[in-house]
PDBQT receptor file of N, H, CA, C and O in Angstrom, charges set to zero:
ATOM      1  N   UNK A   1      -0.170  -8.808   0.910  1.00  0.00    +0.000 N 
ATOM      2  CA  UNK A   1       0.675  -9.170  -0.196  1.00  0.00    +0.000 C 
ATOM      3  C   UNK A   1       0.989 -10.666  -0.149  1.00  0.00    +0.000 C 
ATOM      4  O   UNK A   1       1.016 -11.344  -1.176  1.00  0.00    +0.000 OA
ATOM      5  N   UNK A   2       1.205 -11.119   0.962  1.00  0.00    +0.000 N 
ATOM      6  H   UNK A   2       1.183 -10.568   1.796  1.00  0.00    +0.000 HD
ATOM      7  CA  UNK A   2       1.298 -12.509   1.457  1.00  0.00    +0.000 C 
ATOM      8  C   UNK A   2       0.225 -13.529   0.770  1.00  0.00    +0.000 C 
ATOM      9  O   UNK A   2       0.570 -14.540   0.158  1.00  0.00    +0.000 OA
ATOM     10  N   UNK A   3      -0.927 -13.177   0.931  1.00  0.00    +0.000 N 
ATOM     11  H   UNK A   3      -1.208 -12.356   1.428  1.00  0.00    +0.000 HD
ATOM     12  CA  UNK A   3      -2.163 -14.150   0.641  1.00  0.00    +0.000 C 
ATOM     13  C   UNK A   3      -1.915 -13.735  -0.758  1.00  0.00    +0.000 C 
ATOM     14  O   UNK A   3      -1.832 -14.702  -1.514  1.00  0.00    +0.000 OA
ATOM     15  N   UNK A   4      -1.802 -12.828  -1.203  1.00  0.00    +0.000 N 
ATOM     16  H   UNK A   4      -1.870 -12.042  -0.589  1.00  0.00    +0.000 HD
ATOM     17  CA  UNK A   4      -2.154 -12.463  -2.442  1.00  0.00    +0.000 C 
ATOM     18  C   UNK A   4      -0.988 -13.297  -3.337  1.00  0.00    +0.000 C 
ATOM     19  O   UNK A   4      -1.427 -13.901  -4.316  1.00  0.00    +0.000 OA
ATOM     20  N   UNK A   5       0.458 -13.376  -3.080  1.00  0.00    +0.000 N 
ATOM     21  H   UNK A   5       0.814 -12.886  -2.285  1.00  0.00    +0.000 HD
ATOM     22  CA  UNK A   5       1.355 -14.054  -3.271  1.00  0.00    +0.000 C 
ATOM     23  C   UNK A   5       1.878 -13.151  -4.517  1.00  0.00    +0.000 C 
ATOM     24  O   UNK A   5       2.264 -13.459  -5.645  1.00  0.00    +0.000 OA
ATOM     25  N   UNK A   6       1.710 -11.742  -3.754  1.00  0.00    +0.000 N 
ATOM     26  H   UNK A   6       1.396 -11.492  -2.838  1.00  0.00    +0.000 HD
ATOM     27  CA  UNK A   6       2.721 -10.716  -4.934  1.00  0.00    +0.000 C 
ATOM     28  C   UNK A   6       3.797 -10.114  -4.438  1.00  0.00    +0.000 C 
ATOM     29  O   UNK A   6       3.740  -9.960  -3.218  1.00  0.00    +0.000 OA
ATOM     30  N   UNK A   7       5.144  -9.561  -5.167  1.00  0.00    +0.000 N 
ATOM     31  H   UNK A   7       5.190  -9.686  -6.158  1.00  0.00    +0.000 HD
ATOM     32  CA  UNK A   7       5.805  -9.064  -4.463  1.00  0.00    +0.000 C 
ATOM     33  C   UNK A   7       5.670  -7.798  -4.568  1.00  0.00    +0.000 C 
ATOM     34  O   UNK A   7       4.880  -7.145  -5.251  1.00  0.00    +0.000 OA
ATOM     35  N   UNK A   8       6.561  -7.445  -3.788  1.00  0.00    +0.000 N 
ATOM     36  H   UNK A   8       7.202  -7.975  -3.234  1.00  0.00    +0.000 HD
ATOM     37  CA  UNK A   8       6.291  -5.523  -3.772  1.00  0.00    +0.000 C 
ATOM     38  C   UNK A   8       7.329  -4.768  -4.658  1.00  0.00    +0.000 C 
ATOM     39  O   UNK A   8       7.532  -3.554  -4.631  1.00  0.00    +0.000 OA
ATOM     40  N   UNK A   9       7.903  -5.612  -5.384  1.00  0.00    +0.000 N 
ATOM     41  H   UNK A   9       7.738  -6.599  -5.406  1.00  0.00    +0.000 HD
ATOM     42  CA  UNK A   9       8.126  -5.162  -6.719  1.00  0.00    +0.000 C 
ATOM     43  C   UNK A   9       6.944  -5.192  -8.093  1.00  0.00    +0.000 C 
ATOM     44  O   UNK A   9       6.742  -4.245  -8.852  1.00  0.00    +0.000 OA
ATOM     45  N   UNK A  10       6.341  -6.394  -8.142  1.00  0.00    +0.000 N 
ATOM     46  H   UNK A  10       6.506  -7.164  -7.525  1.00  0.00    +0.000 HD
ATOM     47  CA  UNK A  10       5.168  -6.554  -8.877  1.00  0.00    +0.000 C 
ATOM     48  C   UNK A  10       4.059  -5.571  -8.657  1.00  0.00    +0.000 C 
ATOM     49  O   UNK A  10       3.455  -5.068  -9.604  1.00  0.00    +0.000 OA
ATOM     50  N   UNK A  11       3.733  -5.239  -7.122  1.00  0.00    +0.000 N 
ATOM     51  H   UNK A  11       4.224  -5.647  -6.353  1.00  0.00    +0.000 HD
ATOM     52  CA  UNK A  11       2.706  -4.713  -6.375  1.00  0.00    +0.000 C 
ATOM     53  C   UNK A  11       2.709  -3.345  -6.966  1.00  0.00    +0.000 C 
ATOM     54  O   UNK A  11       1.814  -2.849  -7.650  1.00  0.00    +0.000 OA
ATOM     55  N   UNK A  12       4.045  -2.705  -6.541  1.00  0.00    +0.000 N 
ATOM     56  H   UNK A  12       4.772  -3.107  -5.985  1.00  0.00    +0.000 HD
ATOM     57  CA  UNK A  12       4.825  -1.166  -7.086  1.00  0.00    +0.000 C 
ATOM     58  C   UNK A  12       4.420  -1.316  -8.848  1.00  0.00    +0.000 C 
ATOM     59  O   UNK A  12       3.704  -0.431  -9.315  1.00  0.00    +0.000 OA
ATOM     60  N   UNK A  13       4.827  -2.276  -9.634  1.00  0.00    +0.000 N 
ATOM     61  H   UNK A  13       5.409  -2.995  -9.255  1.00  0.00    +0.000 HD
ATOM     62  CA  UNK A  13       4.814  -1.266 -10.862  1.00  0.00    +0.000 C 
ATOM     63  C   UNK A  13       2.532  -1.508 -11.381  1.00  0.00    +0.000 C 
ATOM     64  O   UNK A  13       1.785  -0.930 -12.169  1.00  0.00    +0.000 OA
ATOM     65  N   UNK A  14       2.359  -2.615 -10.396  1.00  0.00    +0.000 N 
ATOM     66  H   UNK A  14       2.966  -3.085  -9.756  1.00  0.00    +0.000 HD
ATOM     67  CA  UNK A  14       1.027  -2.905 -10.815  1.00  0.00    +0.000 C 
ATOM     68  C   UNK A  14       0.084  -0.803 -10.574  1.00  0.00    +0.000 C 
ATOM     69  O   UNK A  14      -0.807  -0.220 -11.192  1.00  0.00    +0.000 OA
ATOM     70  N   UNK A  15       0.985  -0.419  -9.360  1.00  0.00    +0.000 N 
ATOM     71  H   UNK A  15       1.708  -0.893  -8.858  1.00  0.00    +0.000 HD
ATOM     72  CA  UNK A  15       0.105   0.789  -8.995  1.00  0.00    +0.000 C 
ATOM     73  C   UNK A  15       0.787   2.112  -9.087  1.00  0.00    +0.000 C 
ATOM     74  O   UNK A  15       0.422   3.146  -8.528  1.00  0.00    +0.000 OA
ATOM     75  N   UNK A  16       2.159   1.900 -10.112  1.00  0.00    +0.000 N 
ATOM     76  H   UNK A  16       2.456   1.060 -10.566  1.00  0.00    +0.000 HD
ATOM     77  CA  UNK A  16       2.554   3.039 -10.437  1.00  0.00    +0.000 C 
ATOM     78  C   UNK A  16       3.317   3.639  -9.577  1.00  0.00    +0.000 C 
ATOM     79  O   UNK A  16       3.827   4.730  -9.833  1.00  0.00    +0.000 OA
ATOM     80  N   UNK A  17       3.499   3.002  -8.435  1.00  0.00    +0.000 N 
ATOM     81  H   UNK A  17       3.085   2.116  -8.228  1.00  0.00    +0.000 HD
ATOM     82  CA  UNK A  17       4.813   3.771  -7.615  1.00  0.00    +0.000 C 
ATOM     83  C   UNK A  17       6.480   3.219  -7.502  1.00  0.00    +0.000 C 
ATOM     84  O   UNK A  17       6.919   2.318  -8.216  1.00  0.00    +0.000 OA
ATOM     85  N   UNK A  18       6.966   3.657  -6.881  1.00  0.00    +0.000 N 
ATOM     86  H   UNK A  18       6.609   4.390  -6.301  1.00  0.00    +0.000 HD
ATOM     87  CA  UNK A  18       8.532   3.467  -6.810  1.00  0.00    +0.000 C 
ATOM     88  C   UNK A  18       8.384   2.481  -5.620  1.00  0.00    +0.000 C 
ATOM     89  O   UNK A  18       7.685   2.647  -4.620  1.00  0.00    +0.000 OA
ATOM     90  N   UNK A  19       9.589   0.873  -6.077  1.00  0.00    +0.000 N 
ATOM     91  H   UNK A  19      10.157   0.738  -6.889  1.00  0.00    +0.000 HD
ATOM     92  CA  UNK A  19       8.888   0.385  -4.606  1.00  0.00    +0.000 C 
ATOM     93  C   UNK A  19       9.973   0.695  -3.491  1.00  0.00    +0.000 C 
ATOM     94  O   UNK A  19      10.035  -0.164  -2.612  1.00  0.00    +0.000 OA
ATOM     95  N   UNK A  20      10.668   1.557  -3.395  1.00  0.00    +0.000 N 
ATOM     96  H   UNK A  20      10.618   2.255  -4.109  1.00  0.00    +0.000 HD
ATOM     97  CA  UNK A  20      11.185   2.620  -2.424  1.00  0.00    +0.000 C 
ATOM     98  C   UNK A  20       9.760   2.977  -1.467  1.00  0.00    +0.000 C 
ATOM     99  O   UNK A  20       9.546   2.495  -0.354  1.00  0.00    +0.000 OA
ATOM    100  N   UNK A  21       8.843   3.959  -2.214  1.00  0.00    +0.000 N 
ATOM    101  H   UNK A  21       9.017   4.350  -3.117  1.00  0.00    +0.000 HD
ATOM    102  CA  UNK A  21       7.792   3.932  -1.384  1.00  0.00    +0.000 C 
ATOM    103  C   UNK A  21       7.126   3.528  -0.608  1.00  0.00    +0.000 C 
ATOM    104  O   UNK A  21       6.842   3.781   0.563  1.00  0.00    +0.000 OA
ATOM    105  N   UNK A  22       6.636   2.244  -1.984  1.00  0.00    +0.000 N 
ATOM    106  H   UNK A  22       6.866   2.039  -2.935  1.00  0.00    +0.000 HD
ATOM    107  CA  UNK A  22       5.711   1.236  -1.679  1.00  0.00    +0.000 C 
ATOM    108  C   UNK A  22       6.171   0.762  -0.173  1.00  0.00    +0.000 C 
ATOM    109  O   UNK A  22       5.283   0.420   0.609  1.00  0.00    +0.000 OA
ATOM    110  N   UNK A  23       7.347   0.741   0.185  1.00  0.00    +0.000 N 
ATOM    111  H   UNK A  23       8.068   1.019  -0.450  1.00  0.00    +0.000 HD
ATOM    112  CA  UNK A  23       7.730   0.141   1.249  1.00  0.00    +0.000 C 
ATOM    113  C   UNK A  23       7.919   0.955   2.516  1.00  0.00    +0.000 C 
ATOM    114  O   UNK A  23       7.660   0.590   3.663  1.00  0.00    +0.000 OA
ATOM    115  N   UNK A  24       8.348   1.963   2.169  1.00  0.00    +0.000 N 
ATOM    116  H   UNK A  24       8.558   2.259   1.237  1.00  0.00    +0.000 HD
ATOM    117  CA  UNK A  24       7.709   3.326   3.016  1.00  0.00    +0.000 C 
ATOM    118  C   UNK A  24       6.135   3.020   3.655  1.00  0.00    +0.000 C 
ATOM    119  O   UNK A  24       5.905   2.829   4.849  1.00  0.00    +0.000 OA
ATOM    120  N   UNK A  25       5.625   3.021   3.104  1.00  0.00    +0.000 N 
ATOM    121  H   UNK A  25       5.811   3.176   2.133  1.00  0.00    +0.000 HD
ATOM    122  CA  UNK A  25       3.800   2.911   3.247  1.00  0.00    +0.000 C 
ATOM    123  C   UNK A  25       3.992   1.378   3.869  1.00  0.00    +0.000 C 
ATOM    124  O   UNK A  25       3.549   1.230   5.008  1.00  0.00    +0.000 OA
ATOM    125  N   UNK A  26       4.574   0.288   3.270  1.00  0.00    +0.000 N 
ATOM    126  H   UNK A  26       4.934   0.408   2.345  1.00  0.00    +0.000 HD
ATOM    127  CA  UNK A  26       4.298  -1.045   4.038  1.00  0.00    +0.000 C 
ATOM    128  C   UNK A  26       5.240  -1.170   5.328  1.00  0.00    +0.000 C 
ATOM    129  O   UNK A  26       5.185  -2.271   5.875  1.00  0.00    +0.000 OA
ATOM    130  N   UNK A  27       5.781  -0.569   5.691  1.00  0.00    +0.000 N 
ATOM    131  H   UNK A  27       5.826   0.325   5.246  1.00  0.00    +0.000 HD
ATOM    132  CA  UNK A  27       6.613  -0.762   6.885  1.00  0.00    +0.000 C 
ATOM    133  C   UNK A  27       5.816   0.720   7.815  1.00  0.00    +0.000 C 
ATOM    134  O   UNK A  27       6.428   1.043   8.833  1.00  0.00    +0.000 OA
ATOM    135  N   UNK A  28       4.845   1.353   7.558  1.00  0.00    +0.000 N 
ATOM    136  H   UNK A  28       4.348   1.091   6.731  1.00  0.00    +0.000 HD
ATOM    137  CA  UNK A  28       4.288   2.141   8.387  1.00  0.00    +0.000 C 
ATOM    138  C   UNK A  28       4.954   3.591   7.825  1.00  0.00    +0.000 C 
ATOM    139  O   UNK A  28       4.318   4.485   7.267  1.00  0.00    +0.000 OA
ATOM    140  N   UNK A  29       5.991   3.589   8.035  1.00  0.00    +0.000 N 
ATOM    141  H   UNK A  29       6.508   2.863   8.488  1.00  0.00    +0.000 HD
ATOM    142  CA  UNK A  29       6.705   5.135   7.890  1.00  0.00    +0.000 C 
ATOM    143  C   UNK A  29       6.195   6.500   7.558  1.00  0.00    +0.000 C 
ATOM    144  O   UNK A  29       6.472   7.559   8.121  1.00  0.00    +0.000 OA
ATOM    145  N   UNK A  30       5.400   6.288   6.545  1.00  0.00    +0.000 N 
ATOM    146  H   UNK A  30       5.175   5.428   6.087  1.00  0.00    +0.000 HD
ATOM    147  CA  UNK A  30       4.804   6.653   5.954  1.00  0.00    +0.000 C 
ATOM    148  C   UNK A  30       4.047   8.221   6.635  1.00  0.00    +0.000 C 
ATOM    149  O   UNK A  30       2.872   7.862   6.708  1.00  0.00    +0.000 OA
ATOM    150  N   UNK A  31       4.071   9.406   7.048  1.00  0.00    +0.000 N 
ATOM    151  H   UNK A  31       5.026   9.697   6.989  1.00  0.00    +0.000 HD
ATOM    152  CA  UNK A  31       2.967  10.141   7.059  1.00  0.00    +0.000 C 
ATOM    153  C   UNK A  31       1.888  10.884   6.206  1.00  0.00    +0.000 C 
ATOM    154  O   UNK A  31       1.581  12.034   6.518  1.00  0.00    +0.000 OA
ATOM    155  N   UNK A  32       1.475  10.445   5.455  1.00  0.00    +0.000 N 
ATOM    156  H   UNK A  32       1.724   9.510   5.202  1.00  0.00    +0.000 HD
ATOM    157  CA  UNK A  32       0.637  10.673   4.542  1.00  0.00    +0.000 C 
ATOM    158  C   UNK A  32       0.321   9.341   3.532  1.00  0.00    +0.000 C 
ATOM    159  O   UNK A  32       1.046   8.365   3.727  1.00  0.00    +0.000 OA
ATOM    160  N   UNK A  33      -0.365   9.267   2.822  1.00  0.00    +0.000 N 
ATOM    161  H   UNK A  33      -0.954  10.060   2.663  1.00  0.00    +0.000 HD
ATOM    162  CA  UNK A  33      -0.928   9.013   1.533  1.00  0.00    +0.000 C 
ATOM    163  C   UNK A  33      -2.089   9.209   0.641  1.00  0.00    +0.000 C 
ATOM    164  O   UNK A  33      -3.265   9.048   0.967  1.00  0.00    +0.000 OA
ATOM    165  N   UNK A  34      -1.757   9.483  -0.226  1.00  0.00    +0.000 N 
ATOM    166  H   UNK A  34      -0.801   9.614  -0.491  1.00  0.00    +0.000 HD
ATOM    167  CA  UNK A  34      -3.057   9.970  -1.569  1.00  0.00    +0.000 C 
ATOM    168  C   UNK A  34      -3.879   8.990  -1.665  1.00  0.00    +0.000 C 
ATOM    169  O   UNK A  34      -3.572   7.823  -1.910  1.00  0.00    +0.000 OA
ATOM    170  N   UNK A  35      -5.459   9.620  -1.390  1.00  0.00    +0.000 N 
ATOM    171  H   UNK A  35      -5.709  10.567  -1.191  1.00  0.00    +0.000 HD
ATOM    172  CA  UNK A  35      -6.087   8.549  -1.705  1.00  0.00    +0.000 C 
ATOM    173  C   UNK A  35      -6.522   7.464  -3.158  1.00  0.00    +0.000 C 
ATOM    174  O   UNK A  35      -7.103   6.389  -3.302  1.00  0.00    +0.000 OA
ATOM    175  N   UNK A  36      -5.788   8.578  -4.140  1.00  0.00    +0.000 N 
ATOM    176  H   UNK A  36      -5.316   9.451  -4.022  1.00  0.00    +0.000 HD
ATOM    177  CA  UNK A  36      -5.396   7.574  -5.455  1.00  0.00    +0.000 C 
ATOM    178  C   UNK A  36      -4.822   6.187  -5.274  1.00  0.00    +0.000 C 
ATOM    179  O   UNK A  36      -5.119   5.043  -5.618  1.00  0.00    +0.000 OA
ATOM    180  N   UNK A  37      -3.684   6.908  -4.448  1.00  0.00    +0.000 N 
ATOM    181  H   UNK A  37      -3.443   7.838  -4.169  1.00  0.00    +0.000 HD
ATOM    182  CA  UNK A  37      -2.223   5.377  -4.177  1.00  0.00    +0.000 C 
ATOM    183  C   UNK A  37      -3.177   4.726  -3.149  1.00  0.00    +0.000 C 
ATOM    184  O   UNK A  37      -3.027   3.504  -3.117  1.00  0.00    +0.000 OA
ATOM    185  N   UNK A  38      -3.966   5.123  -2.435  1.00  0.00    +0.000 N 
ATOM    186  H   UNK A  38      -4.088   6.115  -2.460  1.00  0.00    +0.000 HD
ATOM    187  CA  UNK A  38      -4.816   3.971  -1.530  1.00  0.00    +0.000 C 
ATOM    188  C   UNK A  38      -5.909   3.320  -2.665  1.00  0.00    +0.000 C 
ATOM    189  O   UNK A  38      -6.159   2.178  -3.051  1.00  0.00    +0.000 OA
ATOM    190  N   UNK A  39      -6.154   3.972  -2.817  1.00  0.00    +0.000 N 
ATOM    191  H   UNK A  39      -5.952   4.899  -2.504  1.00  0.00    +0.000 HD
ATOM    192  CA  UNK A  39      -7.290   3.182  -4.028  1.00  0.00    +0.000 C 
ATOM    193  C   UNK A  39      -6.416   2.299  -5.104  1.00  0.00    +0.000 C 
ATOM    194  O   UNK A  39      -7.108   1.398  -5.578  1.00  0.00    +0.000 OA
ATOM    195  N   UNK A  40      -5.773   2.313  -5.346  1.00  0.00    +0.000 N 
ATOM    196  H   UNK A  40      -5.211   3.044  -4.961  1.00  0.00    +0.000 HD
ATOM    197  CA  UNK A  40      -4.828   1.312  -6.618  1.00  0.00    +0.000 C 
ATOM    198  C   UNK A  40      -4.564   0.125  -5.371  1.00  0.00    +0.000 C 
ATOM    199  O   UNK A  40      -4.625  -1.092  -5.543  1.00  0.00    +0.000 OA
ATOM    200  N   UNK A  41      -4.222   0.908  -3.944  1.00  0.00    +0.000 N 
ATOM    201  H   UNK A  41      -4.173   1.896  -3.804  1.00  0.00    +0.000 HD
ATOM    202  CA  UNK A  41      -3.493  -0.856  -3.356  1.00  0.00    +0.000 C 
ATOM    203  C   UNK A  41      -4.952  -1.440  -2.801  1.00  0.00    +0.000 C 
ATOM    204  O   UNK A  41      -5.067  -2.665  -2.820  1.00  0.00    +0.000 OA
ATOM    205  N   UNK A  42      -5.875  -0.792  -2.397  1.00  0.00    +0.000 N 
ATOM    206  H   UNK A  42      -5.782   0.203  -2.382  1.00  0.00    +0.000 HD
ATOM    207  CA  UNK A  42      -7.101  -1.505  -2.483  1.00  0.00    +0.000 C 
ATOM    208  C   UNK A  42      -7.618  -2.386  -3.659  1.00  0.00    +0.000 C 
ATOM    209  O   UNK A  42      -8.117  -3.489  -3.431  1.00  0.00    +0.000 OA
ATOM    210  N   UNK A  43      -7.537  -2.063  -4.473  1.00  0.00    +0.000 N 
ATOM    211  H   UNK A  43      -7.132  -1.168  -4.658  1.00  0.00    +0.000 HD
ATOM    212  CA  UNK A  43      -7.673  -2.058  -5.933  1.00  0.00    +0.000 C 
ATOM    213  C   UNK A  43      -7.289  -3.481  -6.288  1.00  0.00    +0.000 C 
ATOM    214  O   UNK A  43      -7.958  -4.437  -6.681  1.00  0.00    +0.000 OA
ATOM    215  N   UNK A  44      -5.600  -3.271  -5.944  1.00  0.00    +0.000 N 
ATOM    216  H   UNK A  44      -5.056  -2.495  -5.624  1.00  0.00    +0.000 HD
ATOM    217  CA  UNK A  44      -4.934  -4.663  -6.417  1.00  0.00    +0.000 C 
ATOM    218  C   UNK A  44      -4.590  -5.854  -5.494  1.00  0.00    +0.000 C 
ATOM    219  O   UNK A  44      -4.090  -6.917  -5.863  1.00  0.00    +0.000 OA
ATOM    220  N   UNK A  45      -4.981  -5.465  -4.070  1.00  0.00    +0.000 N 
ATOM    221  H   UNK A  45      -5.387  -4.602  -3.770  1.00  0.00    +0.000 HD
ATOM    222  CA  UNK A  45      -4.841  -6.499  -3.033  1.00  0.00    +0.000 C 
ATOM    223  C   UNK A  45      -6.360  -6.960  -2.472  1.00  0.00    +0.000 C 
ATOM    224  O   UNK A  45      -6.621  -7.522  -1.408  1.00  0.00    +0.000 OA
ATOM    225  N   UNK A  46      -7.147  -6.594  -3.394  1.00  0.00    +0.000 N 
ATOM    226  H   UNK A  46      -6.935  -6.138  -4.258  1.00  0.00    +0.000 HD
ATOM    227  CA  UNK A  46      -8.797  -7.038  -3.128  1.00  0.00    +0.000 C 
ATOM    228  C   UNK A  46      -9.108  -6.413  -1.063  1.00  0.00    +0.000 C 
ATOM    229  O   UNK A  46      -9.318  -7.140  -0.092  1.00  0.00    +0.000 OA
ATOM    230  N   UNK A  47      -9.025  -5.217  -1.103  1.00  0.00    +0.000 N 
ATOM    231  H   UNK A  47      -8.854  -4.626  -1.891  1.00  0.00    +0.000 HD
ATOM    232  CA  UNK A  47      -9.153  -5.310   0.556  1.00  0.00    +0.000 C 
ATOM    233  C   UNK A  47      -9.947  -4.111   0.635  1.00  0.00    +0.000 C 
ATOM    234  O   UNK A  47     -10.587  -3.794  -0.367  1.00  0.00    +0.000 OA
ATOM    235  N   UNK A  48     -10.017  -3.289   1.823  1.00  0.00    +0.000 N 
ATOM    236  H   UNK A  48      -9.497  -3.546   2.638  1.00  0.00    +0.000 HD
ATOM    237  CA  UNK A  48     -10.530  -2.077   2.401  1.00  0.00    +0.000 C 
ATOM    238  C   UNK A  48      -9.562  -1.170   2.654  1.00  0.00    +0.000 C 
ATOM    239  O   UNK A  48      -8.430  -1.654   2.626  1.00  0.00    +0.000 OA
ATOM    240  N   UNK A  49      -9.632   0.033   2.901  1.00  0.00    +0.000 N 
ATOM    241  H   UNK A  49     -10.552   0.426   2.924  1.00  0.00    +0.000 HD
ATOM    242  CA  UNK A  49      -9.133   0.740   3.267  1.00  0.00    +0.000 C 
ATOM    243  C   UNK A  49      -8.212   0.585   4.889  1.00  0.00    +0.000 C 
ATOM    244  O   UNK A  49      -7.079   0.900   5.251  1.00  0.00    +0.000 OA
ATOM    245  N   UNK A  50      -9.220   0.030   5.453  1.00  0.00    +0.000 N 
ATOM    246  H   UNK A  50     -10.140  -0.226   5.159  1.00  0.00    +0.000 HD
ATOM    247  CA  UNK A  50      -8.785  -0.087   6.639  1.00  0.00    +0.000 C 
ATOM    248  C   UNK A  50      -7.848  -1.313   6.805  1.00  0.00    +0.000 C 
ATOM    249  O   UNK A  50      -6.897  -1.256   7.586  1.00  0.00    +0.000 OA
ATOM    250  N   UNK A  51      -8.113  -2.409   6.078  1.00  0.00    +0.000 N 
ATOM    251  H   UNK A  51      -8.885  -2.455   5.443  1.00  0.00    +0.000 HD
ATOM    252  CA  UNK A  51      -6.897  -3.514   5.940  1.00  0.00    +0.000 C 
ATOM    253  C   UNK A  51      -5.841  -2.631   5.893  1.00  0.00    +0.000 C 
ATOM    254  O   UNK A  51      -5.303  -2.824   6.983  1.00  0.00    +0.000 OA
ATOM    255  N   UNK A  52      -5.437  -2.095   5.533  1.00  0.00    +0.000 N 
ATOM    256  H   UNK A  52      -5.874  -1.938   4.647  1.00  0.00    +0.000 HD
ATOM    257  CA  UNK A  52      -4.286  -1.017   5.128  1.00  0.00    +0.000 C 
ATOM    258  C   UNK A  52      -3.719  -0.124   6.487  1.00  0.00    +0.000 C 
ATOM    259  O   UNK A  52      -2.632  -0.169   7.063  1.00  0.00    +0.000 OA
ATOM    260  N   UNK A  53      -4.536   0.428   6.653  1.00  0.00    +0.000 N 
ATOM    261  H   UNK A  53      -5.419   0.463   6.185  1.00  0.00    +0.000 HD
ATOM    262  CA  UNK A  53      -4.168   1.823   7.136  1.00  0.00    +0.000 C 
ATOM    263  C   UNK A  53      -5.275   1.503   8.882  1.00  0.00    +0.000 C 
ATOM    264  O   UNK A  53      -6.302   0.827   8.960  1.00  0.00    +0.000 OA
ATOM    265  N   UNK A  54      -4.591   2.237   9.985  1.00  0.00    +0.000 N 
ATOM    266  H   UNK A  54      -3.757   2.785   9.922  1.00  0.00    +0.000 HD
ATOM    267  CA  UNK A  54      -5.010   2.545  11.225  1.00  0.00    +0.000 C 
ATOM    268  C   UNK A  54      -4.571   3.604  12.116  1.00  0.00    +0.000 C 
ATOM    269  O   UNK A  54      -3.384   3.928  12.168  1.00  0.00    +0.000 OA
ATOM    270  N   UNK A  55      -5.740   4.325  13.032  1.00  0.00    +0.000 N 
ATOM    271  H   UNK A  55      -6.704   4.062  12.990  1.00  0.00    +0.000 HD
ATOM    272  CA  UNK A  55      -5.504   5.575  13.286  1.00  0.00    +0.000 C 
ATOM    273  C   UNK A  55      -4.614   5.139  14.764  1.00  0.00    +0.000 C 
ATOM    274  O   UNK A  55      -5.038   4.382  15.638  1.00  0.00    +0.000 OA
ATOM    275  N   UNK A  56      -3.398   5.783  14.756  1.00  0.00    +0.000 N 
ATOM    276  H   UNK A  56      -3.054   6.398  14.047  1.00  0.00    +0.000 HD
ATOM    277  CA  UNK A  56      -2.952   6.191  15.790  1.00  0.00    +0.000 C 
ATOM    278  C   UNK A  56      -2.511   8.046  15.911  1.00  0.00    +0.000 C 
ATOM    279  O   UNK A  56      -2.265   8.987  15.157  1.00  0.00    +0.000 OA
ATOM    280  N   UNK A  57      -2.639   7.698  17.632  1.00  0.00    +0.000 N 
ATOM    281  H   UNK A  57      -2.838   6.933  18.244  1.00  0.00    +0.000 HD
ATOM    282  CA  UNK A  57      -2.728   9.277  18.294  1.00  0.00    +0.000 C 
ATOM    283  C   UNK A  57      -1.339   9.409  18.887  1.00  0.00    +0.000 C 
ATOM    284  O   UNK A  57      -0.947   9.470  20.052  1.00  0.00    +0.000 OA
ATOM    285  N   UNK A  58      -0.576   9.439  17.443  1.00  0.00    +0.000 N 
ATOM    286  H   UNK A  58      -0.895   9.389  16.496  1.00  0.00    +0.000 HD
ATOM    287  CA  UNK A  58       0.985  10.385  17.633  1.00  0.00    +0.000 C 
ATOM    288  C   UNK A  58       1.164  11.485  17.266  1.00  0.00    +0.000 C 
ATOM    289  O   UNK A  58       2.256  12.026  17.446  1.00  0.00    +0.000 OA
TER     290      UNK A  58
């Protein structure tokens, strides 16, 4: 979001979520996500999947 120079209010309504969430998911918290809502933040932050998201064994 940084490079991109959006906020995660902009980010949230660009991909249709609440940025309650959005921030859920950016601070990790998160256990789950749809791969729709991964595809929109891929989508709008030009990245991969994996920029995003990493497997840990919790």
């Amino acid at each position: 979001m940084a490079r991109r120079r959006i906020s995660l209010t902009e980010l949230a309504e660009r991909i249709h979520i609440t940025p309650a969430n959005l921030s859920i998911i950016k601070t990790g918290k998160c256990r789950a996500i749809r791969f729709s809502t991964l595809n929109a933040l891929c989508r709008e932050l030009h990245c991969q999947p994996s920029d995003i998201i990493e497997y840990s064994e919790e």
